[in-house]
C-alpha positions as CSV (number, residue, x, y, z in Angstrom):
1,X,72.0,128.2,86.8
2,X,72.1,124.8,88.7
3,X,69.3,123.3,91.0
4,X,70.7,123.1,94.1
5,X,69.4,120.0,95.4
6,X,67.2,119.5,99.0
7,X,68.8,117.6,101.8
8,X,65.0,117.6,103.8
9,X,64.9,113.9,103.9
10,X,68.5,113.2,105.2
11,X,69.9,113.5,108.8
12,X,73.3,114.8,107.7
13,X,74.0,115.7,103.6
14,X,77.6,116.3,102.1
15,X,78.1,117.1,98.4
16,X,80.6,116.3,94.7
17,X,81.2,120.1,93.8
18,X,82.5,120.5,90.2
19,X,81.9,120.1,87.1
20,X,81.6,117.8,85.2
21,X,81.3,115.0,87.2
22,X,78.3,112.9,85.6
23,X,81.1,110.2,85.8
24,X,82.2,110.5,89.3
25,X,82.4,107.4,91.9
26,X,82.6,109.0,94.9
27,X,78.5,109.1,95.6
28,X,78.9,105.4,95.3
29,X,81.8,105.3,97.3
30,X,80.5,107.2,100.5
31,X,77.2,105.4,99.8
32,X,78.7,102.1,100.2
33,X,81.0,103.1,103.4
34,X,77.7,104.9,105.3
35,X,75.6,101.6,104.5
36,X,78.1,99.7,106.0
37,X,78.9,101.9,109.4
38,X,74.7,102.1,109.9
39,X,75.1,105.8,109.0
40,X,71.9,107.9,107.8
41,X,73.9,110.0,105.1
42,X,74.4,111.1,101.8
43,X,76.8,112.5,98.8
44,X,74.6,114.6,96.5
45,X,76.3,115.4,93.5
46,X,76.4,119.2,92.7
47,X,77.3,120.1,89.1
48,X,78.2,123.8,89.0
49,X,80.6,126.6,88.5
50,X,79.0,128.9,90.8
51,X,80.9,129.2,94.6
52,X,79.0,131.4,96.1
53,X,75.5,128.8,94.9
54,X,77.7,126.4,96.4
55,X,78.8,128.0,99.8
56,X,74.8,128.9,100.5
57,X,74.5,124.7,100.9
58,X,77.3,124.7,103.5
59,X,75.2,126.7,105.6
60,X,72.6,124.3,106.2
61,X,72.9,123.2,109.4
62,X,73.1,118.5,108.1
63,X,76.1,119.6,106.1
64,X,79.2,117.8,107.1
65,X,81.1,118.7,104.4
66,X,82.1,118.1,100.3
67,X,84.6,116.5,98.0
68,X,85.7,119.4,95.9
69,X,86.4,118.2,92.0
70,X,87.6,120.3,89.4
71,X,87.5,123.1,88.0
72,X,87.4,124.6,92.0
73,X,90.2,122.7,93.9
74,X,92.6,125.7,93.7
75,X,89.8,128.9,93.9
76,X,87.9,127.2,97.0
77,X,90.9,127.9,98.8
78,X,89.9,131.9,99.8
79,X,86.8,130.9,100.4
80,X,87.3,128.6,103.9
81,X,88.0,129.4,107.2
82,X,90.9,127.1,107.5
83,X,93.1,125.5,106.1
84,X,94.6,122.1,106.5
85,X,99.2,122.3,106.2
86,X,99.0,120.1,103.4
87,X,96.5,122.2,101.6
88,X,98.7,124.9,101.6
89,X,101.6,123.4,100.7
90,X,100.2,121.6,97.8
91,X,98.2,124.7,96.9
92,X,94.3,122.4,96.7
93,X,91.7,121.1,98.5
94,X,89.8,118.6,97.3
95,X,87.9,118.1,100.9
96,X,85.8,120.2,103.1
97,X,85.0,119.4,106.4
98,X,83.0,121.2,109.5
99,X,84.3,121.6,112.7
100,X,83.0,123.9,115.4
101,X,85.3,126.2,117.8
102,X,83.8,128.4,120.0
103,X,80.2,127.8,119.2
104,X,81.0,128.6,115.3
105,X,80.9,126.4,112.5
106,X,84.2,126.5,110.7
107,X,84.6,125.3,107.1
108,X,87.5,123.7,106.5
109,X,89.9,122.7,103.9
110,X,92.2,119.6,103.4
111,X,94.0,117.6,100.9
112,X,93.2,113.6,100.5
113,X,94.3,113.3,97.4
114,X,97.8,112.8,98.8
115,X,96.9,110.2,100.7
116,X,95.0,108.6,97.6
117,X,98.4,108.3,96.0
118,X,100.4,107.7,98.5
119,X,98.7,104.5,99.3
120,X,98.3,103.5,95.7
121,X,101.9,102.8,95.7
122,X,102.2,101.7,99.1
123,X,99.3,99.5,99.4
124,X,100.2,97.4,95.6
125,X,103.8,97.7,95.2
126,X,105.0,95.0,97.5
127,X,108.8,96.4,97.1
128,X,108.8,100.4,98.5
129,X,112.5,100.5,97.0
130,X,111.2,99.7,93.8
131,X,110.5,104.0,93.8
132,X,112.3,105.2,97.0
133,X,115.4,106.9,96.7
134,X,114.9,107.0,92.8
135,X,113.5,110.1,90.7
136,X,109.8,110.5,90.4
137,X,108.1,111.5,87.2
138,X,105.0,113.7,87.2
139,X,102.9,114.1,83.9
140,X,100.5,117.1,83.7
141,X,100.7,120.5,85.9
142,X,97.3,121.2,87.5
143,X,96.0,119.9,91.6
144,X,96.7,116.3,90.9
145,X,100.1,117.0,89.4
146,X,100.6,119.1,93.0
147,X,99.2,116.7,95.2
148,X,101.6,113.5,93.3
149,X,105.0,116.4,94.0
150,X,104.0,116.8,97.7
151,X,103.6,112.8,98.0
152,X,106.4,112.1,96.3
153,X,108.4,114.4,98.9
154,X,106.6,113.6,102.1
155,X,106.6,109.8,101.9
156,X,107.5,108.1,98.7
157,X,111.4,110.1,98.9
158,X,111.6,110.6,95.1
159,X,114.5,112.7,94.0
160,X,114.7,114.2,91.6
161,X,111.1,114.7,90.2
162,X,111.0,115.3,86.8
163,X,107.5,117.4,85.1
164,X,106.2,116.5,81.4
165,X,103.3,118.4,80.5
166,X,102.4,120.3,77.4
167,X,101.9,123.3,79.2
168,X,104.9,125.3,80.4
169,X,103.3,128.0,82.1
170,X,101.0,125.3,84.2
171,X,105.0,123.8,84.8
172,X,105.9,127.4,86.1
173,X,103.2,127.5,88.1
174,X,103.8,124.4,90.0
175,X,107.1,125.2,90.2
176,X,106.7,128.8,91.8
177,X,104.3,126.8,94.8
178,X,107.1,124.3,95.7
179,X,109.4,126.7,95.8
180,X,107.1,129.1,97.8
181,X,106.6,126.3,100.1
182,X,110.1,125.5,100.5
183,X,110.3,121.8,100.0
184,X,113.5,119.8,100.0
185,X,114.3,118.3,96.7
186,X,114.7,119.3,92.7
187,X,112.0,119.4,89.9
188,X,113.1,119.3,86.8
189,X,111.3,120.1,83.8
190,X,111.4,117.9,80.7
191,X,111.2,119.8,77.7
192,X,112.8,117.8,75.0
193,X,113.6,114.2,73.7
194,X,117.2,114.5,73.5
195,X,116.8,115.6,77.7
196,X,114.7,112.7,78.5
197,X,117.1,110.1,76.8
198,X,120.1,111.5,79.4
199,X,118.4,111.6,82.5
200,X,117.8,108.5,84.9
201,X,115.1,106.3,85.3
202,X,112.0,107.2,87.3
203,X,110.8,104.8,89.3
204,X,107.8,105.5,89.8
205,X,105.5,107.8,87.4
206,X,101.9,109.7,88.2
207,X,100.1,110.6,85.1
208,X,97.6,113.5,85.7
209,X,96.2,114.1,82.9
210,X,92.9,113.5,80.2
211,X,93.0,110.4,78.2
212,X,93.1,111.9,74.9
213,X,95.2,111.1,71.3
214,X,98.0,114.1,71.2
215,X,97.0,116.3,68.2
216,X,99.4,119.1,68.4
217,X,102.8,119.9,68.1
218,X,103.8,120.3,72.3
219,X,101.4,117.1,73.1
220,X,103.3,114.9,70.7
221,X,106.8,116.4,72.0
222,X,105.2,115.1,75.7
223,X,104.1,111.9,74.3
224,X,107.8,110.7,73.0
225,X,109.4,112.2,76.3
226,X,106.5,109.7,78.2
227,X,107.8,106.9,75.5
228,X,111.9,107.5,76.1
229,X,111.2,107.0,79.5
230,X,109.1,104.0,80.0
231,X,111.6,102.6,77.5
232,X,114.3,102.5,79.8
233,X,116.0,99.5,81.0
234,X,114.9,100.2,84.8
235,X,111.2,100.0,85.6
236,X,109.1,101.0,88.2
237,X,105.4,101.7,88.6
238,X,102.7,103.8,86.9
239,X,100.0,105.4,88.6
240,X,97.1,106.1,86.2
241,X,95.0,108.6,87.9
242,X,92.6,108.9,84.9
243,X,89.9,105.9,85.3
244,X,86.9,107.1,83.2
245,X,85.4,105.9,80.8
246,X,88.3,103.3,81.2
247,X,91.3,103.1,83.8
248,X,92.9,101.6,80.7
249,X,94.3,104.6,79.5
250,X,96.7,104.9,76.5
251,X,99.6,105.9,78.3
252,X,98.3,103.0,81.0
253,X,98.5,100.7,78.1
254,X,102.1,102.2,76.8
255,X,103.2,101.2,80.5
256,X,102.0,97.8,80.6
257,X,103.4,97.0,77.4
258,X,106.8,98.4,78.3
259,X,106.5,96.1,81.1
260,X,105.8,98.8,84.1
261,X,103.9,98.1,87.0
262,X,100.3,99.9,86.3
263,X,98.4,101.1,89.6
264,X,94.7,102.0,88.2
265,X,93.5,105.6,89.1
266,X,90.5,103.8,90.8
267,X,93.2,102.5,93.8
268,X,93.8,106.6,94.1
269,X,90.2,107.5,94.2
270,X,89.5,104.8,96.6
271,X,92.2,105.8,99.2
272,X,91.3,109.4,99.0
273,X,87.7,108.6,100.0
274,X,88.4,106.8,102.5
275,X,90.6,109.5,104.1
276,X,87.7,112.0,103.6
277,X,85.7,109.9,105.4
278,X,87.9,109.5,108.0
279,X,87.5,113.1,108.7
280,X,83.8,113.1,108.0
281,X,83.0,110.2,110.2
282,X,85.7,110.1,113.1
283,X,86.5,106.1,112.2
284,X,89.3,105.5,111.3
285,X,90.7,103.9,107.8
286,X,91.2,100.7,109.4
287,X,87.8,100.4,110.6
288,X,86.2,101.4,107.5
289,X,85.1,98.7,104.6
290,X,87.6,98.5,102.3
291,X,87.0,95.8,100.6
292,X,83.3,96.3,100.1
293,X,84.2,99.9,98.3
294,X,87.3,98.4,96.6
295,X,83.9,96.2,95.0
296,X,81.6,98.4,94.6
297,X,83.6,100.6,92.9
298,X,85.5,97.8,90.6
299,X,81.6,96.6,89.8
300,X,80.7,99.7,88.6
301,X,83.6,100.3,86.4
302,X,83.1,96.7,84.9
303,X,79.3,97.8,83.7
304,X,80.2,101.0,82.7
305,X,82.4,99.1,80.2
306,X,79.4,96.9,79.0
């Protein structure tokens, strides 16, 4: 059983809700953005796998809201009184927000990390066409993986997107929510080498997954379907979405040397918070400090790595 921790001393008190998330940023992101708006508030960090321990904070009357990590992105769903479109049709919520109709608090449910990698590519790949208009490529299956499809579709118009991931049934399972939400477009699944050499180029790739060596038979069958592709003559641009203990990743690494454009998973992490704050706050993105989170955050990643 966790502690839940006291927000006595603080005028207004959101929480991180997962677990585990002894690496997480976003504390030091929202810390650095309320410093700089003059704000008296806080990000508590809440390591647990208990909801209902969880929902007892959101009643306190300074809760504003919480960035929800995994493993709880898809289950907190049932659990709100609302939820955003884009939750829905991605099927997470990584953001919970508080607003009040009728003289009752409502809980709320969105989906920032959408945004978070929609402005990755937007805001450091000075060519859009370098990924419009040209298949997308998706590796892993679980909320990330959902929220790169429905960002793909909605602004960065990939067609076909294709899905690499170890796991079929996690593939089947993000297939059966975009085709429950009926959104335009094809996924295909990769599923083999030989398939991966005839298909076209991606130009731009989203790599959801845990920076770990494959060890069995279905992760080294992704890991040469990740290889065919960056080996192709076209290029585009890879977003990393892993960044701890390193944004360096192996398959960031694979990327760079196969001359890819790499966007670091921090630029996704950064954008997100900064559209959860948005909501949390009322100010919007352009008003907020980007560039003092964009180093803070890169600070801390650089002495993590001492």
């Amino acid at each position: 059983m966790s502690l839940s921790p006291s927000s006595s001393e603080m005028e207004a008190v959101c929480y991180l809700f997962g677990h585990p998330i002894a690496h997480s940023l976003s504390p030091l992101l929202h810390k650095t953005v309320y410093e700089a708006l003059g704000i008296s508030r806080a990000q508590i960090p809440f390591p647990s796998t208990d909801i209902e321990e969880f929902l007892n904070l959101t009643k306190d009357p300074k809760f504003y809201g919480a960035s929800v990590t995994m493993p709880h992105k898809l289950t907190i769903m049932r659990h709100l009184d609302k939820l955003a479109d884009e939750a829905v049709k991605v099927g997470a919520c990584n953001t919970i927000f508080v607003r009040e109709v009728d003289g009752k608090r409502l809980l709320c449910g969105t989906n920032t990390d959408i945004v978070g990698i929609r402005e990755a590519f937007f805001q450091n790949v000075p060519d859009p066409s370098v990924f419009q208009k040209r298949p997308g490529m998706i590796i892993g299956g679980g909320g990330a993986a959902r929220s790169a499809v429905y960002a793909m579709k909605q602004w960065m118009h990939c067609d076909p997107i294709y899905l690499v991931n170890r796991d079929a049934l996690e593939v089947r399972a993000l297939m059966t929510q975009y085709e429950q939400q009926k959104m335009d477009g094809r996924l295909i699944p990769i599923e083999t080498y030989e398939q991966a050499e005839q298909l076209e180029s991606p130009g731009a790739i989203v790599a959801c997954v845990p920076n770990l060596p494959p060890k069995c038979e279905p992760e080294f069958r992704t890991r040469d379907i990740i290889n065919v592709m960056l080996a192709k003559a076209r290029k585009g641009a890879v977003l990393e979405m892993c960044y701890h203990p390193s944004p360096w990743t192996e398959i960031a690494t694979l990327a760079r040397d196969a001359d890819w454009q790499v966007i670091l998973g921090t630029e996704a992490m950064i954008w997100q918070g900064l559209e959860q704050d948005r909501y949390w706050t009322g100010v919007p993105i352009e008003r907020l400090p980007i560039q003092e989170v964009k180093a803070a955050i890169h600070l801390a990643l650089a002495q993590s790595e001492i």
